[in-house]
DRENFIMAR-860533 format. One record per residue (C-alpha): x, y, z; residue number from 0. Coordinates in nm, 3 decimals. Layout:
residues N
[rec [X; Y; Z]; NUM]
...
This chain:
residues 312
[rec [14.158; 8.859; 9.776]; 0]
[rec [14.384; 9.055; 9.506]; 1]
[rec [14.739; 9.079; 9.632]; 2]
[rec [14.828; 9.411; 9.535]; 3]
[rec [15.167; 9.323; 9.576]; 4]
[rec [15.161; 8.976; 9.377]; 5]
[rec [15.373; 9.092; 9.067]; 6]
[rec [15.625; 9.393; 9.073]; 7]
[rec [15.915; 9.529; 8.872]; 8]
[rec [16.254; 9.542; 8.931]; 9]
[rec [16.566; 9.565; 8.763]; 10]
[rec [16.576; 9.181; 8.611]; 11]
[rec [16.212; 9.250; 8.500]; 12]
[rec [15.874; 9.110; 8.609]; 13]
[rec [15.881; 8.961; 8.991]; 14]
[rec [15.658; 8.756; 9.177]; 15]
[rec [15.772; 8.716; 9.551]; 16]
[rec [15.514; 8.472; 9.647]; 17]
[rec [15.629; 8.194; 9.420]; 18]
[rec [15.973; 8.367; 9.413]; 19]
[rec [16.050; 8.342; 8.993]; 20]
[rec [16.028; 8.606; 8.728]; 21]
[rec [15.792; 8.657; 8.419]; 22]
[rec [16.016; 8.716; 8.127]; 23]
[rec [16.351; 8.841; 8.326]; 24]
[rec [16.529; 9.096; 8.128]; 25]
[rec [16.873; 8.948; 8.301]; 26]
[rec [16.923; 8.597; 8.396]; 27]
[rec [16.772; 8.452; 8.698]; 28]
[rec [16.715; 8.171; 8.946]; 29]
[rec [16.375; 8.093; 8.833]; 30]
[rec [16.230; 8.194; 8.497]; 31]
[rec [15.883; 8.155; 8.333]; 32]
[rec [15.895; 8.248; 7.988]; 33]
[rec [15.608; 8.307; 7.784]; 34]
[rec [15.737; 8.315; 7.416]; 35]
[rec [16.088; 8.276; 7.271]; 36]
[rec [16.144; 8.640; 7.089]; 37]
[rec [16.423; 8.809; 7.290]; 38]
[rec [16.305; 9.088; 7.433]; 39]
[rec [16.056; 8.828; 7.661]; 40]
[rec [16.341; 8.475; 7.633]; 41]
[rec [16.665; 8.590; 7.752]; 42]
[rec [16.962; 8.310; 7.771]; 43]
[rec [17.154; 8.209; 8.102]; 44]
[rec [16.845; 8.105; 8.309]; 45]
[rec [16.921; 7.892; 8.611]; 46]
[rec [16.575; 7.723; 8.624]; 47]
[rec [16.316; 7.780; 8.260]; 48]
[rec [15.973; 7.718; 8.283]; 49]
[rec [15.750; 7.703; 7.891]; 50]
[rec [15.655; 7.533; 7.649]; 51]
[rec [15.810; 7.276; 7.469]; 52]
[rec [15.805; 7.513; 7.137]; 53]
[rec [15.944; 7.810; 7.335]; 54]
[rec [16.238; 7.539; 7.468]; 55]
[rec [16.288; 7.448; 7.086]; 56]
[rec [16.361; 7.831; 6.963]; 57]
[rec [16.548; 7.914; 7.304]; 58]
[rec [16.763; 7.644; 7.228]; 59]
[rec [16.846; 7.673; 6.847]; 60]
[rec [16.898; 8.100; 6.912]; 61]
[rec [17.112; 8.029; 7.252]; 62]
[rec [17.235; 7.639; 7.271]; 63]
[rec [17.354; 7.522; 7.626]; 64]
[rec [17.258; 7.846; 7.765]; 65]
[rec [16.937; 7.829; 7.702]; 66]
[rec [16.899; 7.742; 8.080]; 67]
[rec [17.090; 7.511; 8.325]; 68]
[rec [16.757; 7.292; 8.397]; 69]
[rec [16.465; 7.328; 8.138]; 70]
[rec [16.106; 7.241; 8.279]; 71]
[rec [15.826; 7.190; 7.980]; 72]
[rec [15.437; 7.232; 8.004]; 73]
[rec [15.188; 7.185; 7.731]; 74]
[rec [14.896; 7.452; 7.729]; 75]
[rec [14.693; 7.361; 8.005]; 76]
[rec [14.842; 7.095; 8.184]; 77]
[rec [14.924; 7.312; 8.560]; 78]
[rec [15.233; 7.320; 8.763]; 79]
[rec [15.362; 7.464; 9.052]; 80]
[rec [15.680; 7.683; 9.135]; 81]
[rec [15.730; 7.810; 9.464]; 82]
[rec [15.340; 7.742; 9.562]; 83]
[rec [15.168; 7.917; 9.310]; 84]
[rec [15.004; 7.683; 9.056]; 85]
[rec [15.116; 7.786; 8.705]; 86]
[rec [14.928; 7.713; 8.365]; 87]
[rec [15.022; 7.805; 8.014]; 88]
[rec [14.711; 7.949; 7.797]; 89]
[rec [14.752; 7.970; 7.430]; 90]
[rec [14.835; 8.325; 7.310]; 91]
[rec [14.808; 8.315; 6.953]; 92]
[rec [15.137; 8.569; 6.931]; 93]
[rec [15.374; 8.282; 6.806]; 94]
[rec [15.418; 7.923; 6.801]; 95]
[rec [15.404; 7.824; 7.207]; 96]
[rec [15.330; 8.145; 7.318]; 97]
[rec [15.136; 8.176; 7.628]; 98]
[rec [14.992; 8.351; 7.834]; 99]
[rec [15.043; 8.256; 8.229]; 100]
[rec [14.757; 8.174; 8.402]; 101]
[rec [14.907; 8.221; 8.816]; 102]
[rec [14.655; 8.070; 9.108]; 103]
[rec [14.772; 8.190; 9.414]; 104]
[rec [14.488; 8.194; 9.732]; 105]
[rec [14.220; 8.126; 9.553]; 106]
[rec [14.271; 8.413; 9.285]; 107]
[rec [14.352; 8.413; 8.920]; 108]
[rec [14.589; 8.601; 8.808]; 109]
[rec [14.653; 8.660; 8.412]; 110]
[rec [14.992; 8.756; 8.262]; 111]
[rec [14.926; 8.764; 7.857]; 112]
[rec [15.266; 8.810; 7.766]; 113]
[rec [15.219; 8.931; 7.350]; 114]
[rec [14.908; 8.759; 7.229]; 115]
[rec [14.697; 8.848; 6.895]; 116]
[rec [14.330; 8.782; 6.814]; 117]
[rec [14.398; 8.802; 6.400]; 118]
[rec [14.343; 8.409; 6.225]; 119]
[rec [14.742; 8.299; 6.180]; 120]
[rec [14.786; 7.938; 6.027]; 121]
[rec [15.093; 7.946; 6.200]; 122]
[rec [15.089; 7.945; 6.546]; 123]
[rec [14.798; 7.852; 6.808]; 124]
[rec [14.482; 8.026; 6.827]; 125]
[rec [14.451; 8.280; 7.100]; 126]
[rec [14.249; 8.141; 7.409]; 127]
[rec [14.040; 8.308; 7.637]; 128]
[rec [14.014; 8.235; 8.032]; 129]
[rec [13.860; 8.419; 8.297]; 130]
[rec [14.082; 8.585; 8.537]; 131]
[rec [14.047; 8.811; 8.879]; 132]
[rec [14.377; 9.025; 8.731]; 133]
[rec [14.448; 9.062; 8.384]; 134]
[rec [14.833; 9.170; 8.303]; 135]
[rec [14.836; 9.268; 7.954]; 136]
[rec [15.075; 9.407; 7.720]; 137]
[rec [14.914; 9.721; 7.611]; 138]
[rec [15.166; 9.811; 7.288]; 139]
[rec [14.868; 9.917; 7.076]; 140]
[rec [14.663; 10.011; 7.303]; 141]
[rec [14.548; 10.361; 7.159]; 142]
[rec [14.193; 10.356; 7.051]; 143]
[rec [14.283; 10.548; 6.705]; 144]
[rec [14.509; 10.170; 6.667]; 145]
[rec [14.274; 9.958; 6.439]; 146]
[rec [14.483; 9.703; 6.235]; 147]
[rec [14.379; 9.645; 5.897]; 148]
[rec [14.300; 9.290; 5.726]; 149]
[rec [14.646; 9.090; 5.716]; 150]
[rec [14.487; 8.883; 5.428]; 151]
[rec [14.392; 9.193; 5.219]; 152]
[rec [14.755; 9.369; 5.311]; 153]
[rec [14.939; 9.053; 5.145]; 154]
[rec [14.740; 9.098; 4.862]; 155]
[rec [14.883; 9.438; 4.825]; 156]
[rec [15.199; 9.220; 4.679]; 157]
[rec [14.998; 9.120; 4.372]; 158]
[rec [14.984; 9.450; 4.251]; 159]
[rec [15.385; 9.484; 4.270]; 160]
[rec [15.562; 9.298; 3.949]; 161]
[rec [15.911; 9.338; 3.994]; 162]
[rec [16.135; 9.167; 4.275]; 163]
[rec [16.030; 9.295; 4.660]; 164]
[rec [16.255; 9.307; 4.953]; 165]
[rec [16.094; 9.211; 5.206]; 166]
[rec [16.185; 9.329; 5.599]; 167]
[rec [16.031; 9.093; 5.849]; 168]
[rec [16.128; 8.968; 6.207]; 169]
[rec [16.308; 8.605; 6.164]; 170]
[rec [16.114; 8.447; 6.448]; 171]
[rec [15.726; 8.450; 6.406]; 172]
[rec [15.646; 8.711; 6.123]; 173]
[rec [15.888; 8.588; 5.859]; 174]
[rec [15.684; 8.235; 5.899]; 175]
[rec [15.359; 8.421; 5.887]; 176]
[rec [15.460; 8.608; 5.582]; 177]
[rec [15.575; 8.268; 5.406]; 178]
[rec [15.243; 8.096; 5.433]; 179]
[rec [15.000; 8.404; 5.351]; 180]
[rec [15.191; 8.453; 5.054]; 181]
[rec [15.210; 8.091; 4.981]; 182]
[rec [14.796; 8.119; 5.010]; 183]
[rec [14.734; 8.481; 4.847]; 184]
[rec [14.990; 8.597; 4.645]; 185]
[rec [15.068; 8.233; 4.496]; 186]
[rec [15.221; 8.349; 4.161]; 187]
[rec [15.517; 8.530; 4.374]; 188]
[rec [15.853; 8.328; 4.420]; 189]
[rec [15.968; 8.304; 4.791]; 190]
[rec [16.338; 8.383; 4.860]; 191]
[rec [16.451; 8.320; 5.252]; 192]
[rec [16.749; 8.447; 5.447]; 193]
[rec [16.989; 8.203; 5.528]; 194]
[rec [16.910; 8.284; 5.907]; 195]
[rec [16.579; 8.223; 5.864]; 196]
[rec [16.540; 7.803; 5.720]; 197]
[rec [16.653; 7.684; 6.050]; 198]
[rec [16.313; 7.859; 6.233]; 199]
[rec [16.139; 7.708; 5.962]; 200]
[rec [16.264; 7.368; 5.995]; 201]
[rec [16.140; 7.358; 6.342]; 202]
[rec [15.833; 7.526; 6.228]; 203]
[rec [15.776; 7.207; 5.943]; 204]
[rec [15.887; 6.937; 6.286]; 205]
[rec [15.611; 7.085; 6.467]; 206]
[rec [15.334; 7.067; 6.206]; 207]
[rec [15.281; 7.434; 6.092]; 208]
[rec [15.331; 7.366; 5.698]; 209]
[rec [15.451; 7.737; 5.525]; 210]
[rec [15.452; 7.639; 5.195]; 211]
[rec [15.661; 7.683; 4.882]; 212]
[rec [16.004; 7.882; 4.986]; 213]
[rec [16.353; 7.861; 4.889]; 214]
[rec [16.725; 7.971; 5.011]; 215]
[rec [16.838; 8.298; 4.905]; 216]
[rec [17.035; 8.304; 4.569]; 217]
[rec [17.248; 8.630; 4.442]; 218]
[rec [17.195; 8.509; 4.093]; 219]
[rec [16.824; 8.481; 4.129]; 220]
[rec [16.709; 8.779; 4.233]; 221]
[rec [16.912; 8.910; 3.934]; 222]
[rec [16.610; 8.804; 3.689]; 223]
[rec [16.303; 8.955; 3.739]; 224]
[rec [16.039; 8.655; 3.802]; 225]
[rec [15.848; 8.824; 4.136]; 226]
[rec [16.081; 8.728; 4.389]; 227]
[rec [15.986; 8.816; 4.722]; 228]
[rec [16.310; 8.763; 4.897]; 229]
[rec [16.221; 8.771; 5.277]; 230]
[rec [16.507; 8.914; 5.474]; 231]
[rec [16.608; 9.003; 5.846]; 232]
[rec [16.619; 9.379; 5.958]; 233]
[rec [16.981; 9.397; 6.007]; 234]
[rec [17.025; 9.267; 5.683]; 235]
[rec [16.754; 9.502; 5.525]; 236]
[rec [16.897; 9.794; 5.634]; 237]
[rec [17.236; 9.703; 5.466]; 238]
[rec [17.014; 9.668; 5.133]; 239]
[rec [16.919; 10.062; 5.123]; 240]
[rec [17.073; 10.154; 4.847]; 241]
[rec [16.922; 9.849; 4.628]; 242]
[rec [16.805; 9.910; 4.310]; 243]
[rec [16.557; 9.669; 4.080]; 244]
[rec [16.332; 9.609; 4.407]; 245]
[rec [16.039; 9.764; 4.603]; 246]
[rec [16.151; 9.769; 4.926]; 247]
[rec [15.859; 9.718; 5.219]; 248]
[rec [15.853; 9.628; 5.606]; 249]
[rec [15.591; 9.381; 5.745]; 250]
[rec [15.493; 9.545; 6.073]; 251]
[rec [15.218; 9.690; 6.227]; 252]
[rec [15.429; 10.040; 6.373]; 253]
[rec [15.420; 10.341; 6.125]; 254]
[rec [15.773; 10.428; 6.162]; 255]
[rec [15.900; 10.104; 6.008]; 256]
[rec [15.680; 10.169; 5.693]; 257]
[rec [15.941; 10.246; 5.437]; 258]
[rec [15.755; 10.386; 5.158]; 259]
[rec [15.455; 10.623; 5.098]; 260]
[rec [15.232; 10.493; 4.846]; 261]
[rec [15.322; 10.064; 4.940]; 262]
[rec [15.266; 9.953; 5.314]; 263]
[rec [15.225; 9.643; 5.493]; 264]
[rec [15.053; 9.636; 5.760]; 265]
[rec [15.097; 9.340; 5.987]; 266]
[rec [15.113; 9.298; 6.317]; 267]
[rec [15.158; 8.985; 6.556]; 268]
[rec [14.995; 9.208; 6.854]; 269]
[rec [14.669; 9.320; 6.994]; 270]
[rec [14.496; 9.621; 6.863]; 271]
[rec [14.294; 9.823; 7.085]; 272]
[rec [13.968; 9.675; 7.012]; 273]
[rec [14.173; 9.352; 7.092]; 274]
[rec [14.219; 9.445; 7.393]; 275]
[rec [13.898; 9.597; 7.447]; 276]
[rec [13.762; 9.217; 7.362]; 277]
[rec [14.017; 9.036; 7.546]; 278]
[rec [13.904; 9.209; 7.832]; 279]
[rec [13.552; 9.119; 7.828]; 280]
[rec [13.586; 8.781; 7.756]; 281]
[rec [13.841; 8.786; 8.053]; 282]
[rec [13.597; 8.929; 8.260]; 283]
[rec [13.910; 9.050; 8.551]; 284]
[rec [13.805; 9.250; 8.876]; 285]
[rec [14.135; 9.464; 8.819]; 286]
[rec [14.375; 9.519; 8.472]; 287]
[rec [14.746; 9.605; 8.508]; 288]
[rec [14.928; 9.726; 8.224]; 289]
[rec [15.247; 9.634; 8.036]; 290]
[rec [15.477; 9.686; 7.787]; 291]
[rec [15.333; 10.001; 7.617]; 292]
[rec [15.147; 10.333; 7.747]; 293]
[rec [14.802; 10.183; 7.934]; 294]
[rec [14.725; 10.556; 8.025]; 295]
[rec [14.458; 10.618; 7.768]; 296]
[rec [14.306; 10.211; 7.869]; 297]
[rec [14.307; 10.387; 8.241]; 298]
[rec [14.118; 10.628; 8.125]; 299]
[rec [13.852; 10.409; 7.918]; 300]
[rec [13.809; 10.170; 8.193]; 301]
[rec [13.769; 10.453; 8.495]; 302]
[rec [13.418; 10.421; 8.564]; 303]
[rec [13.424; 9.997; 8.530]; 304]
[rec [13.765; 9.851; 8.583]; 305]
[rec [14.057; 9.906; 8.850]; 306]
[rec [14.374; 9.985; 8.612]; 307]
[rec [14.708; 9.972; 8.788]; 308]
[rec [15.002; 10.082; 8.536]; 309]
[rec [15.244; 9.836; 8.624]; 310]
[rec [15.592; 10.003; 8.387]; 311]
């Protein structure tokens, strides 16, 4: 039987009262399972943290000894239990350890995906499919006129562009992406990193995802004009506004952090709405609830085949 009542929100975020822990608090909790380390899902000060050993390894290098006062690690697959539901990390093919969290509670399955993508990415995991009685996914594309375009043939779009590119990209997951596709399509190009960037990549290298050719920022370098592609946080992109002698571009897969006209890129680390769509079937869930993003118009789809509860 579906508990209606198995997840709900509150002010520290995502709550389940039957195991008594939180899915990705917003504010620091007793008992935390995190899906993936980007901040918005893996904040610090965490009395009890429950993910994988790659999501540990990111927490810890972003937040130290506050991280979490007692770290528990899973590998994908491998169940636990907190609070007497039985918990099991699924690959999510988002970022490297990202899962989604497979809860077992009275003989139901329920599904949280956390931010999982279905695009090839050399980088992380592949995204894995399970089948599910409740499927809680993130629905931040999930608008039917969202199709993302080809990631390969979008990095190719940097072959076409001969003088030095700044390039905006999120330090944790994308800016590692971006490394190796341009490493395997855009090979002639010269990759330039942000300081605050090589120590995501070191762990990246310890746990076996190889980017490629890339090197530390240098002011003097990016003074010639030899295709640099000098790969940069967004803080410190939108200091570099004024810059002259570059082509300045976003990675991302939202239109309002496109920053030219006539030279996009395209990229996203999330599901589209045929993703969804997909992940869905293959999921095969009696009910849907929705997060993180509008689900109204996936209500709407689904109406005459699926149960979907708007959860935010």
């Amino acid at each position: 039987m579906i508990l209606e009542d198995f997840l709900r929100i509150n002010a520290n975020g995502i709550y389940c009262r039957y195991g008594d822990f939180y899915l990705d608090p917003k504010e620091p909790v007793d008992k935390a399972i995190i899906s993936h380390a980007h901040a918005d899902h893996a904040v610090s000060g965490n009395n009890n943290v429950y993910a994988t050993a790659a999501t540990i390894a990111f927490m810890q290098l972003r937040y130290g000894k506050s991280a979490g006062k007692v770290i528990y690690s899973a590998a994908y697959h491998a169940p636990f239990n907190v609070g007497g539901v039985q918990v099991t990390f699924i690959s999510a093919g988002h970022m490297p350890g990202s899962a989604q969290i497979l809860m077992e509670y009275q003989s139901t399955r329920y599904l949280y995906t956390g931010d999982y993508k279905l695009q090839p990415d050399a980088t992380c995991e592949p995204m894995q499919f399970v089948e599910a009685d409740v499927l809680i996914t993130e629905t931040t594309f999930a608008n039917p006129d969202t199709a993302h375009p080809d990631p390969v043939e979008e990095i190719k779009k940097l072959n076409d562009i001969k003088i030095n590119i700044l390039l905006g990209a999120y330090s944790l997951g994308k800016s590692q992406r971006l490394i190796r596709m341009i490493n395997d399509y855009a090979p002639q190009k010269k990759i330039l990193v942000h300081h605050r960037i090589m120590p995501i990549n070191a762990i990246y290298q310890k746990m076996g995802f190889e980017l490629g050719k890339h090197q530390m920022y240098g002011r003097k370098l990016m003074k010639t004009q030899e295709e640099w592609v000098y790969i940069v946080p967004p803080f410190t992109f939108d200091s570099y506004l004024r810059a002259t002698g570059v082509k300045r571009l976003f990675a991302s897969g939202w239109k309002n952090l496109q920053v030219n006209v006539n030279d996009t890129l395209y990229i996203s680390d999330h599901a589209d709405w045929n993703d969804i769509i997909y992940t869905i079937n293959q999921t095969r869930p009696k009910q849907v609830w929705t997060l993180h993003g509008d689900g109204k118009q996936l209500k709407d789809y689904l109406k005459n085949d699926i149960f979907v509860k708007l959860l935010n």
